[in-house]
C-alpha positions, 0 to 999 in steps of 0.5 A: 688368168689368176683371177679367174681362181681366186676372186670367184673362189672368195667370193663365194664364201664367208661375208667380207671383213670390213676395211681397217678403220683409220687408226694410222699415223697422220704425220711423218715425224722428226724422229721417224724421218732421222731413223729411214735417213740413217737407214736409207744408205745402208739397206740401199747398199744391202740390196744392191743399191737403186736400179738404174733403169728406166723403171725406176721413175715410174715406180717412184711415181706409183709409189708416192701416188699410194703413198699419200693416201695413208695420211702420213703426209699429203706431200709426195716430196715427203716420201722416198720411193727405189726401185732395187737392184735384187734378184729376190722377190721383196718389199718393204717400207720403213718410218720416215717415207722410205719405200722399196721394192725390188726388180725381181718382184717388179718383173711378177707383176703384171698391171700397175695395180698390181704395183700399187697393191704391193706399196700400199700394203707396205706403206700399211705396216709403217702407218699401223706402226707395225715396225716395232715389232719387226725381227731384224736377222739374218739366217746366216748372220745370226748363227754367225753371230752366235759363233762370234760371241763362242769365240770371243768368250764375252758375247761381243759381235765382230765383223763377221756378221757385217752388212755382207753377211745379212744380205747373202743371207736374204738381208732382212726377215721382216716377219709379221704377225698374221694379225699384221698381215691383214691389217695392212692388206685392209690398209693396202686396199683402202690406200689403193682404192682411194688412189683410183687402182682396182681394189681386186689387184691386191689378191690377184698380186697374192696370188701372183706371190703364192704361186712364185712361192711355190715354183720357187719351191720346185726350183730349189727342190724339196730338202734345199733352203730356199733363198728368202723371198717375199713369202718368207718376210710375208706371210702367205696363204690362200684364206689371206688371198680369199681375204684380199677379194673379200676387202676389194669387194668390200669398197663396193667396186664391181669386180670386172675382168680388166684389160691387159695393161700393155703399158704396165708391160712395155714398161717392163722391157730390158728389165734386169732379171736374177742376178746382175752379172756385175755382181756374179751370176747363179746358174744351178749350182755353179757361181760365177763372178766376171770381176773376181774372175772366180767360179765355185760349185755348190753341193747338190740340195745346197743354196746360193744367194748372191749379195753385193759384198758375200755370198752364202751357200746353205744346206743341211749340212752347213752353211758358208759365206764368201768374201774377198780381201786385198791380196796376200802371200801369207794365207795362213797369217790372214787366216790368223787375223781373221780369227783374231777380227772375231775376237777369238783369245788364241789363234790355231796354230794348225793351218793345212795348206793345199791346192784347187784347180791349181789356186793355193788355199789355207784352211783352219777349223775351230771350235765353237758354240751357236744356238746352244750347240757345238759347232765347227768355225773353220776359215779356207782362204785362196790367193788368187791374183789379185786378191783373197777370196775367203770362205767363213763355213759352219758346220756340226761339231768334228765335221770341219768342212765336212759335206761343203768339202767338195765346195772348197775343192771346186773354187777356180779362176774363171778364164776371161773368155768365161767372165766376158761370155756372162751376159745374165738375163733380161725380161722381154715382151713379145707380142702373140702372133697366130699359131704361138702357143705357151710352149713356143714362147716357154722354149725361148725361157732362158733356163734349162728346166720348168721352162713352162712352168716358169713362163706361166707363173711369170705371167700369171697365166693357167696351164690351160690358158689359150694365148689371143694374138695381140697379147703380150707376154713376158720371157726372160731372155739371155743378155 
């Protein structure tokens, strides 16, 4: 296991910081409680809204059981504890007792320890005020954004950008200072320890997260955008993780090699994982939604993030959003209104038409500027059956679609056979039986590569661990 790594590891060095001092708020506020309430809904809908399985109860149970130790109220009925449907790997807390963490973060996990770990460091950064100083942008959104003000000319900011724009562009990068980070791992320590949890399981949870960081990495190759995940909404090293040991050992609890927690892991039977095939599914680089009946492919080294109302394709050569409207036979016209939504003073009047896999499209390119730069705003939009699915892509100056041509030509309807046949994919505990092996469950990961890979780092195992029968493990399976 991971601990084995890292705790000794810490252990052996520098003397352990102390546990942050209580410096925290001890009350929830009117004004904080209007600020989440207002909040609340809309990063809800921007993170796919709450998962409906049977998970989330128990998550909310482990949440608000941290959550009163931070002294912002001893009423567990004063916070608001959801489990996400979002196939990115984050959490977060906002003022007012509002707390979050997402399905594919849940599925990392491997000990309710390791969960409380992760709302006690949140539920730190709301009692150290820490949110003041967070960012709230969006890669896709703020360059967007910049494109809006070039066309409207007065700086304004459109619709473009809207709750659909941030959150296929990985919704909100909340960055932190380092100096943050460490005041709520002391903060997530303290609220962990005194709820009865292992202090240890906040470094081996970081340890969990470096090592998804790095796999993640691997997936997305070395030139691609990676699609935000907690690593980049939260800083992570290996000196925070020896820093995390030294806290826990700090509290004076012996550090022990714990059990399994086998009911942590039952628990996380049939949990949702990646994307939920209501809302489209990523399978290397092809996108696939069974409701718009629509499949694109991106361009090798390009990202897809998939959202609830956009997705977003990245790379180095631009960027693109997806979006779907009502039905229309005038696409140039829509085009038009479109340019005319961003505020933009004269409307192109050279609009070319073609034609993918036989849908009919309408393109038009503009010129702008983002960031200091000049960059191409160009609208491609499709009449599909029963709607317009639309693509926003920005790209260097004279290139108009440019390197993301190959994704306009590549948008197609997708057949009801096709759209029926998405299942998406399921995490599964299977029990160890004498002679199973990693690689004998790593074959039954539903992914064509880093089959092994994926299977270690989902459980937190060594490449060199030896499975006992009688454990469990976790898979991610089709279905």
């Amino acid at each position: 296991m991971l601990r084995h790594i890292t705790i000794a590891a810490a252990l052996a060095s520098s003397a352990a910081p102390a546990l942050a001092q209580s410096n925290a708020v001890r009350s929830i506020s009117a004004s904080d409680k209007a600020q989440g309430a207002q909040a609340n809904p809309q990063l809800l809908a921007e993170f796919g809204g709450r998962y409906d399985g049977p998970q989330a109860a128990y998550v909310e149970q482990v949440g608000k059981r941290v959550a009163v130790q931070s002294g912002l109220s001893n009423a567990q009925g004063d916070f608001t504890v959801a489990l996400l449907n979002s196939p990115v790997e984050n959490a977060f807390a906002i003022p007012g007792g509002y707390i979050y963490v997402t399905r594919q973060l849940l599925a990392l996990m491997n000990s309710e320890a390791e969960l409380a770990s992760v709302m006690g460091h949140e539920v730190g950064h709301v009692a150290a005020r820490h949110s003041a100083g967070r960012q709230k942008t969006g890669t896709i959104a703020g360059v967007l954004a910049g494109i809006v003000g070039a066309v409207a000319g007065n700086g304004a900011v459109g619709q473009l950008v809207g709750a659909g724009a941030q959150q296929a562009a990985g919704l909100y990068t909340l960055k932190y200072g380092r100096d943050q980070e460490y005041a709520a791992d002391s903060l997530g320590v303290r609220y962990i320890t005194a709820a009865g949890y292992d202090p240890y399981a906040a470094a081996d949870m970081l340890a969990q997260l470096n090592a998804a960081t790095t796999l993640q990495a691997r997936v997305a190759g070395r030139d691609a955008n990676a699609v935000p995940t907690w690593a980049s909404t939260h800083p992570n090293s290996i000196d925070r993780i020896r820093r995390a040991a030294k806290l826990a050992a700090a509290t004076g609890r012996p550090e022990v090699q714990p059990a399994q927690d086998t009911a942590f892991l039952r628990r996380l039977d049939g949990l949702r994982y990646d994307d939920d095939p209501r809302e489209g599914v990523i399978e290397g680089q092809t996108f696939r939604h069974p409701g718009l009946r629509l499949r694109f492919t991106a361009p090798a080294g390009y990202t897809i993030a998939n959202g609830t109302q956009a997705v977003t394709v990245a790379g180095n050569g631009g960027q693109a959003q997806l979006r779907t409207a009502t039905a229309t036979g005038d696409l140039p016209g829509f085009i038009a209104a479109r340019f005319r939504a961003l505020g933009a003073t004269s409307v192109p009047d050279d609009v070319r038409t073609g034609s993918a896999n036989g849908l009919p499209y309408a393109v038009s390119t503009v010129r702008a500027a983002a960031n200091g730069r000049a960059v191409d705003a160009t609208i491609v939009a499709y009449r599909f059956p029963d709607a317009t699915n639309y693509w926003t892509i920005v790209t260097p100056a004279g290139a108009g679609t440019g390197a993301l041509q190959p994704l306009v030509a590549s948008m197609a309807t997708l057949s009801s056979a096709d759209a029926s046949a998405i299942k998406g994919k399921r995490i599964r505990i299977l029990t160890v039986k004498n002679g199973d092996t990693i690689d004998t469950f790593a074959r039954q990961m539903a992914y064509p590569t880093l089959q092994r890979d994926r299977f270690l780092t989902l459980n937190g195992l060594d490449a060199d661990a030896t499975l006992r029968p009688g454990m469990l493990v976790k898979v991610v399976t089709s279905g």
